[in-house]
C-alpha positions as CSV (number, residue, x, y, z in Angstrom):
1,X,51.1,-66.1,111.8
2,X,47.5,-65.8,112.1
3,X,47.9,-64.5,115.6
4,X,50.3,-61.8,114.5
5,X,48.0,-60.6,111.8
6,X,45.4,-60.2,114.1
7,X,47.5,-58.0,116.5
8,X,48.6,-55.8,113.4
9,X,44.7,-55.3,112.3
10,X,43.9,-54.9,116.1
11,X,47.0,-52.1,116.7
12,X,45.8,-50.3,113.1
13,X,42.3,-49.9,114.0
14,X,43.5,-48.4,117.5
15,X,45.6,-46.2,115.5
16,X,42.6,-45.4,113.3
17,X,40.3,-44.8,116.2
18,X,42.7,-42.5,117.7
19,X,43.3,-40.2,114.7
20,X,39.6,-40.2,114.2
21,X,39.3,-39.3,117.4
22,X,42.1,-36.8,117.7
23,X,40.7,-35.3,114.6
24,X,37.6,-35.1,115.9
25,X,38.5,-32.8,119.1
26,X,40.5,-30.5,116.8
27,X,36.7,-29.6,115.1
28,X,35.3,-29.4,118.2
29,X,37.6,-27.3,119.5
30,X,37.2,-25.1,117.0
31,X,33.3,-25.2,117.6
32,X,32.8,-21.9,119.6
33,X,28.8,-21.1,121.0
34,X,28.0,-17.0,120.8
35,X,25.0,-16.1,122.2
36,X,23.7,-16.2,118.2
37,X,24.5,-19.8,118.0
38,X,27.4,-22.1,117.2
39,X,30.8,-21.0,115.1
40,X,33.0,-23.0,113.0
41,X,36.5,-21.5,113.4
42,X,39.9,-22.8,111.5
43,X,43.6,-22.8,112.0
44,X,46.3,-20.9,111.0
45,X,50.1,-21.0,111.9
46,X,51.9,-17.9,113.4
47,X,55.7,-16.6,112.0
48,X,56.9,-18.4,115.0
49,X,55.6,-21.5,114.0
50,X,52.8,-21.8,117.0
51,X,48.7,-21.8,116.1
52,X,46.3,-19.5,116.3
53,X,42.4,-19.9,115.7
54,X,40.3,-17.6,112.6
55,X,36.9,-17.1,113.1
56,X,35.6,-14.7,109.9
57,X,32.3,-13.5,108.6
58,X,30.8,-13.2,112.0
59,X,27.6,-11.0,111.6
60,X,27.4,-9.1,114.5
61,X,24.2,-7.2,113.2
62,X,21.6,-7.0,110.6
63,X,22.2,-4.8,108.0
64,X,18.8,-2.5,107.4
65,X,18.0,-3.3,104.3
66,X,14.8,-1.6,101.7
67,X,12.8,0.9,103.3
68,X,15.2,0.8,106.5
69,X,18.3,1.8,104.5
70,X,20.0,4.5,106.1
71,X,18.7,3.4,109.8
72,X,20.6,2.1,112.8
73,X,21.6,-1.8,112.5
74,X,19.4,-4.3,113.8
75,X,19.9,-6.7,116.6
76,X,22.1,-9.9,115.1
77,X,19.9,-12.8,114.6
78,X,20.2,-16.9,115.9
79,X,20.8,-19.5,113.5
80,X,20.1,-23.4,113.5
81,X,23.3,-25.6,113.6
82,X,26.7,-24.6,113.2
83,X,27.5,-21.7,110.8
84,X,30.9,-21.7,108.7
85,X,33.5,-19.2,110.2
86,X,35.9,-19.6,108.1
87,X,36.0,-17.1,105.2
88,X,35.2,-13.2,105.1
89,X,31.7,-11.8,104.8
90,X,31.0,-9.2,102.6
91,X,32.6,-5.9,102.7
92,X,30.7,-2.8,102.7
93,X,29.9,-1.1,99.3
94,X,32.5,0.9,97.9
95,X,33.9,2.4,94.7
96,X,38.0,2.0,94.6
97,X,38.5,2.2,91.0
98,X,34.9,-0.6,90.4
99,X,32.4,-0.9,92.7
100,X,32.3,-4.2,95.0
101,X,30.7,-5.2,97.8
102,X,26.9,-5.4,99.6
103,X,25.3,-3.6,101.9
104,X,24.7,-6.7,103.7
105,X,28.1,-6.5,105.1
106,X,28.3,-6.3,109.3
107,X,30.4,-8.9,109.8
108,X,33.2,-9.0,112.3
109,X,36.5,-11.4,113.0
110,X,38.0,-12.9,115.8
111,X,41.9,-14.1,116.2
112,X,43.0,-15.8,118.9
113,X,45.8,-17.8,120.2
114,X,43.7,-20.0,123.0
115,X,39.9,-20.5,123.1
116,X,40.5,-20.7,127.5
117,X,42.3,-18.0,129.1
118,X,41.3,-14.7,129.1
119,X,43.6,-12.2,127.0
120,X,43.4,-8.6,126.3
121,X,41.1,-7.5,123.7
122,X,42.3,-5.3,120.7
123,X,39.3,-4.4,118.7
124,X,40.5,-2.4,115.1
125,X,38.4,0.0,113.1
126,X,39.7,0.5,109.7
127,X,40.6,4.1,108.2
128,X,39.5,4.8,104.0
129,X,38.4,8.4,104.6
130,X,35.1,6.7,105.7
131,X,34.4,6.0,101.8
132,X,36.7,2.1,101.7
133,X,38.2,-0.1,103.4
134,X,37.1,-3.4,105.3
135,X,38.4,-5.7,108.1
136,X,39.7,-8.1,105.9
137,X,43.2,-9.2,105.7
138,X,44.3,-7.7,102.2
139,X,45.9,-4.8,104.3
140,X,44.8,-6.1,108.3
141,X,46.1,-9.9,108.8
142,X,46.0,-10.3,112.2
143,X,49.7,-12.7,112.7
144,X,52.0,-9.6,113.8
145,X,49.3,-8.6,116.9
146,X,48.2,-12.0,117.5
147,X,52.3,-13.4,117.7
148,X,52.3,-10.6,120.9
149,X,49.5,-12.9,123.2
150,X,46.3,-11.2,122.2
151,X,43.1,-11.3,121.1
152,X,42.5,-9.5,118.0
153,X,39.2,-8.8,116.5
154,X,38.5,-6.2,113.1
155,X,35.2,-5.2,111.2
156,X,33.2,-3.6,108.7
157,X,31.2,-1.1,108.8
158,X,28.8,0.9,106.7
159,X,30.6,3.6,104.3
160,X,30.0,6.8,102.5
161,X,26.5,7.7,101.9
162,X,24.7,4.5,103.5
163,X,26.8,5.0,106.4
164,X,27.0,8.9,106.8
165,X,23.6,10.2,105.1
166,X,21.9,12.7,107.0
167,X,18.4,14.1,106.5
168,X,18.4,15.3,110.2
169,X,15.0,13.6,110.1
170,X,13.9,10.6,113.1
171,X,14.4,8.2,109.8
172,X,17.9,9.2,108.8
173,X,19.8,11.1,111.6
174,X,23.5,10.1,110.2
175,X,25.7,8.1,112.2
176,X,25.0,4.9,110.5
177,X,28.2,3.7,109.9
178,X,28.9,5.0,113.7
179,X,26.1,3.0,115.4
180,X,27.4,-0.5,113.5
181,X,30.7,0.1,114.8
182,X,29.1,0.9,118.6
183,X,27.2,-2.6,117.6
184,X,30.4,-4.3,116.9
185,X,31.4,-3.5,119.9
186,X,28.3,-4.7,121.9
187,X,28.9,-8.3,120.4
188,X,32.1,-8.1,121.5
189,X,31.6,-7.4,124.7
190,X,29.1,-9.7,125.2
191,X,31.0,-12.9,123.2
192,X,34.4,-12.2,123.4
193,X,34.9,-14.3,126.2
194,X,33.8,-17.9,124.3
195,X,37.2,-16.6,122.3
196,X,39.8,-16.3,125.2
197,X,38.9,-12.4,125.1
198,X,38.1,-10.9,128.7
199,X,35.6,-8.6,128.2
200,X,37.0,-6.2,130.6
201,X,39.9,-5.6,128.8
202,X,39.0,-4.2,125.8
203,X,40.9,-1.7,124.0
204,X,39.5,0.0,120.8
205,X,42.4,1.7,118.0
206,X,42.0,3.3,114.6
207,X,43.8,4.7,112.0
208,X,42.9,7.5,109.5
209,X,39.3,7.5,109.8
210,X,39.5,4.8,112.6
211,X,41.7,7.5,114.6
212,X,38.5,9.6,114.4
213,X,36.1,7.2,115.2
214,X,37.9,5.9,118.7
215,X,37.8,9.5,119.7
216,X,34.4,9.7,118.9
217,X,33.1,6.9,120.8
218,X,35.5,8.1,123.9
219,X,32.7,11.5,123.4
220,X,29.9,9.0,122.4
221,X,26.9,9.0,125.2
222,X,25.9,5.1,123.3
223,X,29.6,3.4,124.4
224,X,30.1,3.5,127.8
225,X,31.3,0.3,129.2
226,X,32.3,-1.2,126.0
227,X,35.7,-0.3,126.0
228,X,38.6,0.3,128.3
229,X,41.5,1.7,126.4
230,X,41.8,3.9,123.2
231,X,44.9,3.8,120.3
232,X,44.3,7.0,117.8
233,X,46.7,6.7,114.9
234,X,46.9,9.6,112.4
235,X,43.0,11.1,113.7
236,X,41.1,12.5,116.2
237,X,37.7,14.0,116.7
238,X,39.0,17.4,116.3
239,X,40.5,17.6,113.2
240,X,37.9,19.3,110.0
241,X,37.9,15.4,108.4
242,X,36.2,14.0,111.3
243,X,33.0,16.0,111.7
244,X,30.2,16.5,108.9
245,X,28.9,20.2,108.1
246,X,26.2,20.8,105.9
247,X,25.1,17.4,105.7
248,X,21.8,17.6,104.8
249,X,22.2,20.1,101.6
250,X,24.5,17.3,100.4
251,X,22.9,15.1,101.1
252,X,19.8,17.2,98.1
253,X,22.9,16.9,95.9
254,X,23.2,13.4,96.0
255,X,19.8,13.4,95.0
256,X,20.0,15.8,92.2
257,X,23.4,14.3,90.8
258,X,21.8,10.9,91.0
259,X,18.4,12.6,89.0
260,X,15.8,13.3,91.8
261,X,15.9,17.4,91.7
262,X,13.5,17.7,94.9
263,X,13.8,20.1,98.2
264,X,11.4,17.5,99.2
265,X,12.6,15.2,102.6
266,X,10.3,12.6,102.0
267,X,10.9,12.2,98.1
268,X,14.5,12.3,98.5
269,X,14.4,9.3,101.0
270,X,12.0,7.3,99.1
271,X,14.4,8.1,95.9
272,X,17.9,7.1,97.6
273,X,16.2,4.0,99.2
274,X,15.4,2.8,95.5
275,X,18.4,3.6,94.1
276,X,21.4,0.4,93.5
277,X,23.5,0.5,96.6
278,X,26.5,1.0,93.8
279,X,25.0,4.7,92.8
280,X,25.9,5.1,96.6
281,X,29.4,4.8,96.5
282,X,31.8,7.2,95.5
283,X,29.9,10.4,95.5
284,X,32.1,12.5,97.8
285,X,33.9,14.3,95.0
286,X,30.3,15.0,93.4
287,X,29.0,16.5,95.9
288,X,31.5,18.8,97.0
289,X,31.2,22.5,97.0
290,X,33.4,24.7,94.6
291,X,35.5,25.6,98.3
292,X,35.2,22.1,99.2
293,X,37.0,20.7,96.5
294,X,40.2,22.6,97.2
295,X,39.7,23.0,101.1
296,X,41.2,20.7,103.6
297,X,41.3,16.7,103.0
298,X,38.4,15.3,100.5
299,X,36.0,13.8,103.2
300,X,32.1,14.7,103.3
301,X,30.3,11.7,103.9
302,X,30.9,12.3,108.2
303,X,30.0,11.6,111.5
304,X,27.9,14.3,112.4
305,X,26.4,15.8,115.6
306,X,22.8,14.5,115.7
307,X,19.3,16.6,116.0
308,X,17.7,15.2,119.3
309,X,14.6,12.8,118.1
310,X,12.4,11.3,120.8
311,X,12.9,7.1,120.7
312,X,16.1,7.7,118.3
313,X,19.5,6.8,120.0
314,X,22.0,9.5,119.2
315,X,25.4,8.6,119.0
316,X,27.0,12.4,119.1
317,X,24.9,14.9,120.6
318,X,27.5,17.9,120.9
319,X,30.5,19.2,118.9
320,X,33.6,17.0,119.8
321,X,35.1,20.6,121.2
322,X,32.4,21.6,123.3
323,X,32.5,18.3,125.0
324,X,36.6,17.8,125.4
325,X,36.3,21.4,127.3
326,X,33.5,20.2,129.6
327,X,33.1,17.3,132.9
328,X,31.0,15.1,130.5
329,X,34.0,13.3,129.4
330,X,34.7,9.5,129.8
331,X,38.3,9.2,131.0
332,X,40.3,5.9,129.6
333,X,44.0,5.7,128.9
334,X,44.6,7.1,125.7
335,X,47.6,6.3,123.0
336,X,48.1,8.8,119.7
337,X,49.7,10.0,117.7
338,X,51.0,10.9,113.8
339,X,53.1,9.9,111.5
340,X,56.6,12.2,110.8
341,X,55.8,12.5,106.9
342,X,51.9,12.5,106.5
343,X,51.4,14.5,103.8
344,X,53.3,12.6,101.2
345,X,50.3,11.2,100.5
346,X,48.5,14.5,99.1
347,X,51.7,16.0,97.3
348,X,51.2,13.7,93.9
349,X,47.3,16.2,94.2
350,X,48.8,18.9,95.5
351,X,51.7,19.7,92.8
352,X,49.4,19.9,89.8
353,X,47.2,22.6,91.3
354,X,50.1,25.2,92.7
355,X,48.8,28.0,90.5
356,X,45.1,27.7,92.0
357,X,46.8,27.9,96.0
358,X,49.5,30.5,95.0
359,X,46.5,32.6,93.8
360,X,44.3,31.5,96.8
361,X,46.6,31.0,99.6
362,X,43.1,31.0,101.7
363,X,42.6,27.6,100.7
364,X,45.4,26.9,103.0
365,X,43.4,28.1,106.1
366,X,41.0,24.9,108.1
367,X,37.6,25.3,107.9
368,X,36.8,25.2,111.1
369,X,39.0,29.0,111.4
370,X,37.3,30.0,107.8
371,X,33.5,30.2,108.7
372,X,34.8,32.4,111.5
373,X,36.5,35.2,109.2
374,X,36.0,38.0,106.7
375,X,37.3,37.0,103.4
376,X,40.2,40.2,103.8
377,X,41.4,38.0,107.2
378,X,40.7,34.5,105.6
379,X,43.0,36.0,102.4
380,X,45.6,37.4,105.1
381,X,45.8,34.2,107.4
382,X,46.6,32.7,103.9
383,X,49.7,34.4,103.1
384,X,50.8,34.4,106.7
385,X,50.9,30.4,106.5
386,X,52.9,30.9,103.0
387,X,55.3,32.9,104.3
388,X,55.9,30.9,107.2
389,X,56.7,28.1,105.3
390,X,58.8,29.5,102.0
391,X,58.8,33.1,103.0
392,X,57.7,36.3,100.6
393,X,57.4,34.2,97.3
394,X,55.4,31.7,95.4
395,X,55.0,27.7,96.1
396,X,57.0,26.3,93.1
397,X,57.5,22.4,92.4
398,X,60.7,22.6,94.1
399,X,59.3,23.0,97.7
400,X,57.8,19.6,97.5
401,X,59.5,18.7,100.8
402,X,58.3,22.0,102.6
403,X,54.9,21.3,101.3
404,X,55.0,18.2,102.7
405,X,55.5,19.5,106.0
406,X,52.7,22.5,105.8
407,X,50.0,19.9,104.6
408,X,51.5,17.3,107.2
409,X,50.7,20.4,110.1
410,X,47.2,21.3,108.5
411,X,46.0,18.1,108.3
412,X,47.2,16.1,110.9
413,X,49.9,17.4,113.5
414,X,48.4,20.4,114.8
415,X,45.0,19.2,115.8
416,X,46.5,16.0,117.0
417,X,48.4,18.0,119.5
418,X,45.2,20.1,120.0
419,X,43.1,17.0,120.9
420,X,46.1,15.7,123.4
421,X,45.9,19.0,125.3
422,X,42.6,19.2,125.7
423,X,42.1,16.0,126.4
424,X,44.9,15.9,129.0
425,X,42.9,18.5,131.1
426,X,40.4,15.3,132.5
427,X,43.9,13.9,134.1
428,X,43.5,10.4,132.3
429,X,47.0,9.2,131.1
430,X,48.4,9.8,127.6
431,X,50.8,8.7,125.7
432,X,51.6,10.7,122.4
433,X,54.1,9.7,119.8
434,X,55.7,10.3,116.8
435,X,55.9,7.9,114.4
436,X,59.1,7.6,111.5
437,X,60.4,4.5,110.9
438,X,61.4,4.3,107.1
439,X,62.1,1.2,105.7
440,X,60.6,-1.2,103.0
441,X,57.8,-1.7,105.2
442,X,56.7,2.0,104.2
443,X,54.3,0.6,101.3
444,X,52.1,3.9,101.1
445,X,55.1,5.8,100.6
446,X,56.4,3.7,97.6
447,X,53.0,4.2,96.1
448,X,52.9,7.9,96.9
449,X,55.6,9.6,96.9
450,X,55.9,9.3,93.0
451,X,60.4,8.7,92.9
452,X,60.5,12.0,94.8
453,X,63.0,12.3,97.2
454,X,61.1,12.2,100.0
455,X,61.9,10.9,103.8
456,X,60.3,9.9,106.7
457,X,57.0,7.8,107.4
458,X,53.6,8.5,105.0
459,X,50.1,8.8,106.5
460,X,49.5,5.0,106.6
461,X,52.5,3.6,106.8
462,X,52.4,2.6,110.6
463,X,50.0,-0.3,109.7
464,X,52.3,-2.0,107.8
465,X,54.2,-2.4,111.0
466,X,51.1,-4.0,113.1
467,X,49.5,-5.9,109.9
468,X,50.5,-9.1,108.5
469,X,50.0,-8.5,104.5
470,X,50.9,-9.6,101.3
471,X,52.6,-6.5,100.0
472,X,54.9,-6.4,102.7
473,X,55.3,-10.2,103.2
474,X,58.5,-11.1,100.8
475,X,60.7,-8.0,102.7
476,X,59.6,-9.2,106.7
477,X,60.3,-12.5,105.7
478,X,63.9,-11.7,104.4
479,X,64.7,-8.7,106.3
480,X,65.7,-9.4,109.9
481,X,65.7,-6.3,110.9
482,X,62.2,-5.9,109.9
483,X,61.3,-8.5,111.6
484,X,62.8,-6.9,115.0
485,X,61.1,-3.4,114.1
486,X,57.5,-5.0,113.7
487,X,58.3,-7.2,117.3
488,X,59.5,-3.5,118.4
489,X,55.8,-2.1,117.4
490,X,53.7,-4.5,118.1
491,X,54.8,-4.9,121.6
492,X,54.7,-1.2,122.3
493,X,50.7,-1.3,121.1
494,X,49.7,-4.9,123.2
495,X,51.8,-3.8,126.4
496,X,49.4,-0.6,126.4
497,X,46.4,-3.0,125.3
498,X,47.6,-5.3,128.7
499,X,48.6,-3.1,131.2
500,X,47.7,1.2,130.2
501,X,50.8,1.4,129.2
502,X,52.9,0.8,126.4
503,X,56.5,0.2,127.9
504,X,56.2,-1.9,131.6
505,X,58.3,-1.7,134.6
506,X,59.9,-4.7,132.3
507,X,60.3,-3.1,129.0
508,X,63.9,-3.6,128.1
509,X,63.8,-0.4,125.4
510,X,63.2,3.1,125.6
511,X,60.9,4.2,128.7
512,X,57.7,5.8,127.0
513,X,57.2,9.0,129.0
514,X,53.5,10.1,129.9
515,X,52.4,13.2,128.5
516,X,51.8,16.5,130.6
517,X,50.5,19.8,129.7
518,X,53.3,21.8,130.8
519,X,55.8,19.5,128.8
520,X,54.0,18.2,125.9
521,X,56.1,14.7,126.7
522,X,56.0,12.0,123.5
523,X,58.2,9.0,122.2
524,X,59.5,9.2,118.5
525,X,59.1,5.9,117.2
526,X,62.3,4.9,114.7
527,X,64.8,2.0,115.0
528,X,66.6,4.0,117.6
529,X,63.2,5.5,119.8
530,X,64.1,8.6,121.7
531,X,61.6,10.3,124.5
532,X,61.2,14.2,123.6
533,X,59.3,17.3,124.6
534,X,56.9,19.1,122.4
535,X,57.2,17.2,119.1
536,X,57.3,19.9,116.0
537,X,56.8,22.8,118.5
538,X,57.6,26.2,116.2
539,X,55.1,24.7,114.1
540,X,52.5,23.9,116.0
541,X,52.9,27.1,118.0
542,X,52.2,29.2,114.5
543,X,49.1,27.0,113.8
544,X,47.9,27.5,117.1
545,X,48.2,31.2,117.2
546,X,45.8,31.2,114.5
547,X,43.1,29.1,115.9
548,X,43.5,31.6,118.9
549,X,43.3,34.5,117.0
550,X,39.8,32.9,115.4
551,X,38.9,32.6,118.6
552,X,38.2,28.6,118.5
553,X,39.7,26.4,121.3
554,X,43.5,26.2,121.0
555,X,46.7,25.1,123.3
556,X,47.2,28.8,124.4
557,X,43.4,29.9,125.7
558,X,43.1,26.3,127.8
């Protein structure tokens, strides 16, 4: 008896040792050294049941803080033992609805399904008109992208006016918020690897103001080498939302609607860098001019193209145009595209304030074609895009669907096509969509649409489709068919992230076709995905007839 109780103890304290010790090289296999210093990561498990490993909060830079405010970041600093990786940072500060966040927010996170072999890269950089939005997982969780074999990393960057000020002054060129995100991806680049990330495979997407940013840093003289491939969802650099004009007389009304009245440089910037970081936030609307406020979409706070300052690392130093029609172009594989319904999220704005466009149809007309014209052409050009839409008559509440459509060509179809084109001329390959799937994954929609009868896919939507989320979690989870349409997505995006190209010699689907000049080739993205020529061609033809006539670059003069 004594013998056999001995061999019990002896067998349970093996047993003991070896969950101690099994336990032991789970934490230190979630123990990952950057060049910064050692990361605690955690677990998570996949809708397929397999793990994958979280690393949050990672500071990839220091914010600048005080009397740097409004600078470039600063290099990322080492730490002493092993920092926590397990929850968010902070998020940038931002008004939606109540202020929240820090400006000590430059933080990045990594997902990843192995710590040991190399897997593409996909590096996300979140839309909110440049004024909200975070890498967090409220709207971005990572499990859709992750579940397809790669290694998913999103971010914060600065927002609004301590992202986008400009004084066109050494101190405060603009581009902020730009140069964390081109810091983002320096860290990445130069860690990704201790995740299972190869570092040359890195593919950068967007959406919104994301879309617009990837662009950007395609045109950016700061990012070469730091990316391989590019995903533009619902932006580009072209479009009126996605360059800054007049930044620094803004920039005077920020001071004088915050209480410092100066034309003053140097007061100004000793004023805004005292100021709460929450009297920062939310100051677009405020500072718009009387034509800004019904002109185009409500964005101010922008990239901009930067003065040239001797030590001062520009991150745009020519209009996006001016570069797409030149040889100074980096050439990657490029994905973009738009969503079939964009504009449903600006109709619930829009209807209230028919009697102001019916009475200034000019409105109607971008800004980039306005500065160019007389105000008897501007008011013509504004009719002409009326009548093209509802004919010789008024906009009533009625044409909600057709106005829909117009504000869905203004703001995002036509210059997407007009950034494909140009962009197609440097013979790197393209692939442009179309996006409509419309199902209960469409949460923007739901929100904005208001119970009007109204189809096709919002601006937004397509993220629901990539992201792992709570709004949308009860539906995949009982929906099959959901399930299959997200699969359908999110192989399409990490097949172009792997190989340039989203549908493989083994793709079982619809072949994706490249995009050509002469054909205008794209896929339309729906539970039945059909390749096409020249998505919405009669009207982006009309639009670009009248950048042509402005005598701006357009499809027609290229």
């Amino acid at each position: 008896m004594y013998a056999y109780n001995c061999n019990l103890l002896f067998f349970f304290c093996v047993h003991l040792l070896y969950l101690r010790c099994k336990v032991c090289a789970e934490n230190d296999e979630l123990i990952v050294t950057v060049k910064q210093g050692q990361l605690q990561g955690a677990t998570d498990t996949l809708y397929d049941g397999s793990t994958y490993y979280c690393f949050k909060g990672i500071p990839y830079a220091q914010a600048p803080l005080g009397h740097l405010r409004f600078r470039a970041p600063l290099p990322p600093q080492s730490w002493e033992g092993i920092r926590q990786a397990t929850e968010y940072g902070s998020i940038c500060a931002q008004t939606n609805s109540v202020f929240q966040g820090s400006e000590d927010c430059l933080f990045l996170n990594v997902f990843t399904k192995s710590l040991h072999h190399l897997r593409p890269v996909m590096v996300f950089i979140h839309g909110g008109s440049y004024m909200i939005g975070s890498g967090n997982d409220k709207v971005y969780g990572p499990k859709f992208l992750v579940q397809q074999d790669v290694v998913l990393v999103t971010l914060n960057y600065r927002l609004e006016v301590l992202g986008f000020l400009n004084l066109e002054t050494p101190e405060v060129p603009g581009n902020a918020g730009m140069k964390d995100q081109v810091a983002a991806l320096k860290w990445i680049k130069e860690n990704i690897s201790k995740f299972g990330g190869d570092p040359d495979n890195i593919t950068i997407f967007g959406q919104s103001a994301g879309a617009c940013s990837v662009t950007h840093h395609i045109l950016s003289p700061m990012t070469g080498g730091l990316f391989h491939k590019v995903i533009a969802q619902s932006g580009t650099s072209v479009h009126d939302w996605a360059i800054g004009e007049g930044s620094k007389s803004r920039a005077f009304r920020v001071g004088k609607y915050l209480g410092k009245d100066t034309n003053n440089t140097n007061e100004l910037l000793e004023f805004l860098r005292s100021v709460p970081a929450a009297n920062l936030t939310n100051l677009t609307i405020a500072t718009s001019t009387d034509d800004e406020k019904y002109r185009g979409v409500p964005m101010r706070f922008l990239p901009v193209v930067e003065n040239k300052f001797d030590n001062v690392e520009a991150f745009l130093i020519e209009y996006p145009l001016d570069i797409l029609q030149s040889k100074r172009i980096r050439k990657v594989p490029l994905m973009l595209g738009f969503n079939s319904a964009e504009a449903i999220s600006f109709i619930q704005d829009r209807l209230p304030k028919l009697d102001i466009y019916n009475n200034n149809p000019s409105y109607d007309v971008p800004r980039e074609i306005a500065e160019k014209l007389s105000q008897d052409h501007l008011n013509d050009m504004g009719q002409r895009i009326r009548e093209f839409y509802i004919g010789d008559r008024e906009y009533t509440k009625d044409d909600y669907k057709v106005i829909v459509t117009m504000l869905s060509d203004l703001y995002v179809v036509y210059n997407t096509h007009r950034f494909t084109y140009l962009y197609s001329k440097h013979n790197s390959p393209i692939y442009m969509y179309r996006f409509s799937f419309d199902t209960d994954l469409n949460v923007f929609k739901k929100l904005d649409s208001g119970g009007l009868n109204l189809q096709g896919a919002c601006h937004g939507d397509d993220l629901f489709y990539m992201f792992s989320n709570n709004s949308t979690k009860d539906a995949y989870e009982s929906q099959e068919n959901l399930k299959n349409y997200v699969s359908k997505m999110t192989k399409l995006w990490t097949d172009f992230a792997k190989t340039s190209n989203p549908t493989p010699d083994n793709y079982t689907g619809p072949m994706w076709p490249l995009y050509t000049t002469n054909n205008k080739e794209y896929l339309d993205i729906n539970v039945q995905s059909t390749a096409g020529i020249f998505a919405d061609q009669p009207n982006v033809e009309f639009w670009d007839t009248l950048y042509c006539e402005a005598g701006v670059p357009c499809l027609k003069n290229n």
